[in-house]
C-alpha positions as CSV (number, residue, x, y, z in Angstrom):
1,X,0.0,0.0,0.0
2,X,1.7,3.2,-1.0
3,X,2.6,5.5,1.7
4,X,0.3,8.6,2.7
5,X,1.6,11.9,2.3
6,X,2.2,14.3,5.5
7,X,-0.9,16.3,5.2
8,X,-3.2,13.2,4.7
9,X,-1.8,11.9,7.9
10,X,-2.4,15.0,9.6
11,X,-6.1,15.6,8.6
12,X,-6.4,11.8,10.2
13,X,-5.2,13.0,13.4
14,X,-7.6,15.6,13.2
15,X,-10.6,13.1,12.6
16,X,-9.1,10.9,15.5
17,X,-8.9,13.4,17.5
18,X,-12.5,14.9,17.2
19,X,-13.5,11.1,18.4
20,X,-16.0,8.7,16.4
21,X,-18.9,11.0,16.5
22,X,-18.1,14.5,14.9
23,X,-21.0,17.0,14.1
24,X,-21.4,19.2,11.6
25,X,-20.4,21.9,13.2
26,X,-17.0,20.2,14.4
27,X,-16.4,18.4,10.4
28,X,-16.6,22.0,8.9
29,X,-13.8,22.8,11.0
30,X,-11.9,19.9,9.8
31,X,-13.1,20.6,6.7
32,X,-11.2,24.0,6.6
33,X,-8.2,23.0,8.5
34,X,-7.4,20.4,6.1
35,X,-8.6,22.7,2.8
36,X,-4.8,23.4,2.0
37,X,-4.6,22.0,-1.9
38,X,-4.0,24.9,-4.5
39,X,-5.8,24.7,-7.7
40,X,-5.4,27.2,-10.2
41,X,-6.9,26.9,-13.8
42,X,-9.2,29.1,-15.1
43,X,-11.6,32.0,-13.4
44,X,-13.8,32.9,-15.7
45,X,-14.6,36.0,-13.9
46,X,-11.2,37.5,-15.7
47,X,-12.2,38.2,-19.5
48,X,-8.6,36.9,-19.9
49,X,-9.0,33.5,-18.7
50,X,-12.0,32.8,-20.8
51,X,-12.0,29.4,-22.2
52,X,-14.8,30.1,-25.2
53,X,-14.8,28.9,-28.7
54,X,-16.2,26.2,-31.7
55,X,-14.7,23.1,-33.1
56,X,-15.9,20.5,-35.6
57,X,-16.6,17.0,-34.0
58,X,-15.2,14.1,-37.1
59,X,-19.2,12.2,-36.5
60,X,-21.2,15.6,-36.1
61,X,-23.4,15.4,-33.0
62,X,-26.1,13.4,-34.3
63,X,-28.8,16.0,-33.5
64,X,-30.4,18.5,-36.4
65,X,-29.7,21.6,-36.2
66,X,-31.9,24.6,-37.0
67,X,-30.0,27.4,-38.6
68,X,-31.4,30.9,-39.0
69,X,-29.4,33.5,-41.0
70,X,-29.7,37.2,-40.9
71,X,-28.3,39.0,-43.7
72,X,-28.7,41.3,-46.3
73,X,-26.9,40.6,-49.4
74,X,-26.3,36.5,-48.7
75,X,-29.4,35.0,-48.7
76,X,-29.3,33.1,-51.9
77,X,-25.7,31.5,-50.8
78,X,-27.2,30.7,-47.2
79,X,-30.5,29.1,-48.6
80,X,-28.3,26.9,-51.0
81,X,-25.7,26.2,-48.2
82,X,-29.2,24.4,-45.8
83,X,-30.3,27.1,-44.0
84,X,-33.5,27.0,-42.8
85,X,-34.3,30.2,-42.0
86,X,-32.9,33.2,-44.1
87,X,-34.1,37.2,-43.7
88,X,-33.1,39.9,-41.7
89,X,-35.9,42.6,-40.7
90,X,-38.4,40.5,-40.7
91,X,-37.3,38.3,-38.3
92,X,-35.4,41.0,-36.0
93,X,-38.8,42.5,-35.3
94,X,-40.4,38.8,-34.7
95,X,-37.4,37.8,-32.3
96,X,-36.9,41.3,-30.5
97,X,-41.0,41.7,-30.2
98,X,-42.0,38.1,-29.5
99,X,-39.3,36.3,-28.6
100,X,-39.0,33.9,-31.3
101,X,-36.6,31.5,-30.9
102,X,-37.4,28.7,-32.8
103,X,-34.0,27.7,-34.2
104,X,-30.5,26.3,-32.6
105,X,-27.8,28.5,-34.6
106,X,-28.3,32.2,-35.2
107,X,-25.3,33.2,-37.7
108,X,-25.2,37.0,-39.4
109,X,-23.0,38.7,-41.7
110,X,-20.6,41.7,-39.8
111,X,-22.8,44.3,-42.0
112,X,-26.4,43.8,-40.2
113,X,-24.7,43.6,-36.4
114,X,-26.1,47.2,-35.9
115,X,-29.3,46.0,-36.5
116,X,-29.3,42.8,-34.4
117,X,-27.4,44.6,-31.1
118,X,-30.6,45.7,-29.7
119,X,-31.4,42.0,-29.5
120,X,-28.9,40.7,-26.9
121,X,-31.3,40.9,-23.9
122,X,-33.1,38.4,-25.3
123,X,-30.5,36.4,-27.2
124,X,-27.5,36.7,-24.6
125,X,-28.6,34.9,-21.8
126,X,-29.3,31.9,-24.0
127,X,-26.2,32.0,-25.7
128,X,-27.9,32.3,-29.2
129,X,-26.3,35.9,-29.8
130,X,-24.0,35.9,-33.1
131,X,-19.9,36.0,-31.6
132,X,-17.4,36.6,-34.2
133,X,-15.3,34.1,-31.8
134,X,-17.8,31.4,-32.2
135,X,-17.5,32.2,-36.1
136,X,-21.9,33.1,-36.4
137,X,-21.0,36.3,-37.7
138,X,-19.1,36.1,-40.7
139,X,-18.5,37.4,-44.1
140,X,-18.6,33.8,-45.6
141,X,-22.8,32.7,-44.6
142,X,-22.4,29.5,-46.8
143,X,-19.3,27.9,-44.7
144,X,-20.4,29.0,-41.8
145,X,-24.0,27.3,-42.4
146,X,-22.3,24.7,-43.9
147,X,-20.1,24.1,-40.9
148,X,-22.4,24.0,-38.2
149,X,-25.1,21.4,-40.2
150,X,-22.2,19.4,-40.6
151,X,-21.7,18.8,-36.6
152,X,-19.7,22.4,-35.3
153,X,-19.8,22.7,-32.0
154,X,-19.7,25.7,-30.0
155,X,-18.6,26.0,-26.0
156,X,-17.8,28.5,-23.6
157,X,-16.6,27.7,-19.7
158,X,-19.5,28.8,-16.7
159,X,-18.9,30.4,-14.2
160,X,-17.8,27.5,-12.4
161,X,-15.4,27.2,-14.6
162,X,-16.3,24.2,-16.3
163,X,-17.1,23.2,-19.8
164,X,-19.9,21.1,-21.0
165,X,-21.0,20.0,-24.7
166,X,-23.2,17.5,-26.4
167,X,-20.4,15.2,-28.4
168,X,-22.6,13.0,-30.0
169,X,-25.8,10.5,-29.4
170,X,-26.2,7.0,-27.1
171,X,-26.6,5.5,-30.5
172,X,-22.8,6.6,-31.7
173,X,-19.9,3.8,-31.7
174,X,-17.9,3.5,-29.0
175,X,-15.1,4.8,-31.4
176,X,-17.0,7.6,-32.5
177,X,-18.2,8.5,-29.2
178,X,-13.7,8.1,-28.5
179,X,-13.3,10.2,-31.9
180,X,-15.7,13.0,-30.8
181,X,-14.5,13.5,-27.0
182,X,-10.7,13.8,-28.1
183,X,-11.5,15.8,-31.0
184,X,-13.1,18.2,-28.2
185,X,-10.6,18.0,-26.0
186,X,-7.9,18.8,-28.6
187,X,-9.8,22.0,-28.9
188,X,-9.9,22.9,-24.9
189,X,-6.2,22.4,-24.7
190,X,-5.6,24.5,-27.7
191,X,-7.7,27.8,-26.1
192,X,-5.9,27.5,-23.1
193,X,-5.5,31.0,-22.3
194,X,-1.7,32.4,-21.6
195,X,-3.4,33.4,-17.9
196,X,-3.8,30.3,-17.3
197,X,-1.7,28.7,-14.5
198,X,-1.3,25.1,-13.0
199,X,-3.6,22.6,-12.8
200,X,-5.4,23.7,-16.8
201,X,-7.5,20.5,-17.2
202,X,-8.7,19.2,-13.5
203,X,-11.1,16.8,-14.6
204,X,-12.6,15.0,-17.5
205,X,-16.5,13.1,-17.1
206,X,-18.8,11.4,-19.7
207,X,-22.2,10.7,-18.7
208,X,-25.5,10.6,-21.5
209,X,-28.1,12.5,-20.7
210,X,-29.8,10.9,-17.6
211,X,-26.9,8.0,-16.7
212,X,-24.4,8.6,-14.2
213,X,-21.0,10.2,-14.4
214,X,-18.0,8.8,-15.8
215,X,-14.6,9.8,-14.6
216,X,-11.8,9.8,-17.2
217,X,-8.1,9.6,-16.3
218,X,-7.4,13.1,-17.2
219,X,-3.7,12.3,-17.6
220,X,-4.3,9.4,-20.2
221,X,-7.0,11.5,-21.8
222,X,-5.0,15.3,-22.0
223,X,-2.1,13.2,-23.0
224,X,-3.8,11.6,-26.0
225,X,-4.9,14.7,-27.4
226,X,-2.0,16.6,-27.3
């Protein structure tokens, strides 16, 4: 059995020594006294340290997604790339007056931004507002459509500072399932931001969408996808 480090010894002292009933009063105490690990990683409360961004996964995601496009002088290109929705005024007035929001993707060319900005209150907090960074508002409509019906992803850390993203379907192979994670995980380690410090990756978990958690060996797994 391999040997336990000094601080791990210690915090058993301090169990031992509260006796074999502790309360909860008394095992928040411990708690804190033997809280001394340093993790660093990312706080996303530092506009610097934000881990945000899109990737193409090599199986897509398995799930059909709705595409609207706002633009003026791309419609024709978008329509013929699969978009399902194409307009610009129209639909402005429809999302900002009654919240319509039935679609997945909202991508724009950089020309109509002044004319969607008045529509990040209701956009922004459900993540649908176009984002140069996340590629939905672009000068080339057709790739971009093309790009997300083919399976892009997009992905931004909470404020928790974790990142979570549909990779694919329970129906999926086991290898594309193993395709779709690294290929996401090649991507995390890529953004890393320069503030970053220590520890960039804590943890890794797969779980579908009701089933429990699965860890990952982080090591094996960040290793791999270097």
């Amino acid at each position: 059995m391999a040997k336990k480090g000094k601080r791990y010894r210690q915090a058993q002292e301090l169990i031992a020594d509260a006796g074999g009933s502790i309360s909860i009063a008394d095992a928040a105490g411990i708690v804190k006294q033997m809280a001394r690990a340093k993790f660093d990683g990312v706080d996303p409360r530092h506009a610097e340290q934000m881990v945000r961004g899109s990737g193409a996964l090599p199986h897509g995601t398995g799930k059909t997604v709705r595409v609207r496009v706002l633009t003026q002088n791309q419609q024709a290109e978008a329509q013929e790339a699969g978009a399902d929705m194409v307009g610009l005024d129209d639909y402005v007035e429809k999302i900002q007056n009654e919240g319509f929001l039935d679609f997945d993707v909202l991508i724009a060319s950089p020309d109509v931004m002044p004319k969607i900005g008045r529509l990040g209150r209701v956009l922004g907090p459900r993540g649908l507002m176009p984002n140069p960074k996340s590629g939905t508002v672009t000068t080339n409509i057709a790739e971009a459509v093309q790009a997300v019906k083919a399976g892009r992803i997009d992905f931004r850390v909470d404020k928790f500072g974790n990142v979570h993203t549909a990779i694919g379907k329970a129906s999926f192979s086991a290898e594309q399932i193993q395709d779709n994670a690294s290929a996401f995980l090649k991507e995390i380690l890529r953004l890393r931001p320069a503030a970053a410090k220590g520890t960039y990756v804590k943890s890794i978990t797969l779980s579908t969408t009701m089933g429990p958690a699965i860890p990952v060996d982080r090591n094996v797994a960040v290793s791999d996808a270097r």
